[in-house]
ROKEZA-309191 format. One line per 5 residues: number of its first residue (from 1); their letters; for each residue x, y, z of C-alpha. Coordinates in steps of 0.02 Angstrom, whole numbers, plus 32768, in hexadecimal, padded with zeros to 4 digits. Example, Ala and Ser with C-alpha at 12.3 -4.5 7.8 and 13.67 -1.06 7.14 Angstrom:
REM residues 2
1 = as = 8267,7F1F,8186 | 82AC,7FCB,8165
//
This chain:
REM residues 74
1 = xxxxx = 1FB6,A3A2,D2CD | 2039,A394,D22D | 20C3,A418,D241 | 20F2,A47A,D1A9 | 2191,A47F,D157
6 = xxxxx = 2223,A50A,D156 | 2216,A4F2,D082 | 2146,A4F2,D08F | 2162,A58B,D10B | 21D3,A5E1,D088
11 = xxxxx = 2161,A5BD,CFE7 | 20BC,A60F,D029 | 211B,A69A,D08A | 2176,A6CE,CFED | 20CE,A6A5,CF7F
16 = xxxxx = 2078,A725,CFF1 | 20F8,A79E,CFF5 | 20F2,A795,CF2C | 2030,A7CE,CF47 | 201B,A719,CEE6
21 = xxxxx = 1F8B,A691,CEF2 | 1FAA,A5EB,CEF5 | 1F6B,A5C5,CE44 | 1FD2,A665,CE07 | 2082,A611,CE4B
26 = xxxxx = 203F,A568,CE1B | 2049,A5AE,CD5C | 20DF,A614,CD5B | 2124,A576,CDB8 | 20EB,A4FE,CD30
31 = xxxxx = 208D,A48B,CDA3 | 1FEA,A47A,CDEA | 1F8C,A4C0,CE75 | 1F73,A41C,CED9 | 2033,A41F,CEE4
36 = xxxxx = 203B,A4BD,CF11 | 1FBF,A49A,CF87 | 2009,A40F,CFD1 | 20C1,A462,CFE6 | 206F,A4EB,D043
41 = xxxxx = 201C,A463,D0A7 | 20C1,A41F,D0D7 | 20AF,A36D,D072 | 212D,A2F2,D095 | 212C,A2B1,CFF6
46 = xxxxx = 2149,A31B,CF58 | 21B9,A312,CECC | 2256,A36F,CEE9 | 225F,A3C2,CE31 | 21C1,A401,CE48
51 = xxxxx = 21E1,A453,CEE0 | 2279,A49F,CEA4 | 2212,A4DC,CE01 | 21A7,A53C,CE86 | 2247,A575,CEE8
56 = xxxxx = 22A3,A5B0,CE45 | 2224,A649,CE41 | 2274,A679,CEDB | 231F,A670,CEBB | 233D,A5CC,CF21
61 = xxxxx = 234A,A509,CF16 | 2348,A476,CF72 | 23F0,A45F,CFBE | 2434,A3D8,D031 | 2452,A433,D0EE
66 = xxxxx = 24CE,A3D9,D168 | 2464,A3B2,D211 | 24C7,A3D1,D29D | 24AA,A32D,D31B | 2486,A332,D3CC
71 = xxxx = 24CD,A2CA,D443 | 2459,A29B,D4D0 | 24EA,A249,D550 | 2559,A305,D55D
//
């Protein structure tokens, strides 16, 4: 079973909360509905302007995150 993303996650909780379909954000996004599809799907591989065309309707972006690393011998 694929596990979904924290940004696919975000997208179609914030498209629902809009009371949005997917084709409606696809068009105020400016890109289609596969790839709107497929970033609520949790792709792997998308383009990274795209996304951030569909997270600029929500006030957000793509943003790099610092990971905090875990070490196993503590």
């Amino acid at each position: 079973m694929k596990r979904k993303n924290v940004i696919s996650l975000f997208v179609k909780e914030k498209r629902k909360k809009l009371g949005l379909t997917q084709q409606e954000l696809a068009k105020r996004a400016g890109v289609g509905l596969r790839f709107v599809r497929e970033l609520e799907q949790g792709k792997s591989t998308l383009q990274l302007d795209k996304v951030n065309q569909v997270l600029f309707l929500f006030g957000h972006q793509l943003s790099p995150v610092k990971i905090e690393m875990r070490n196993d011998d503590e």
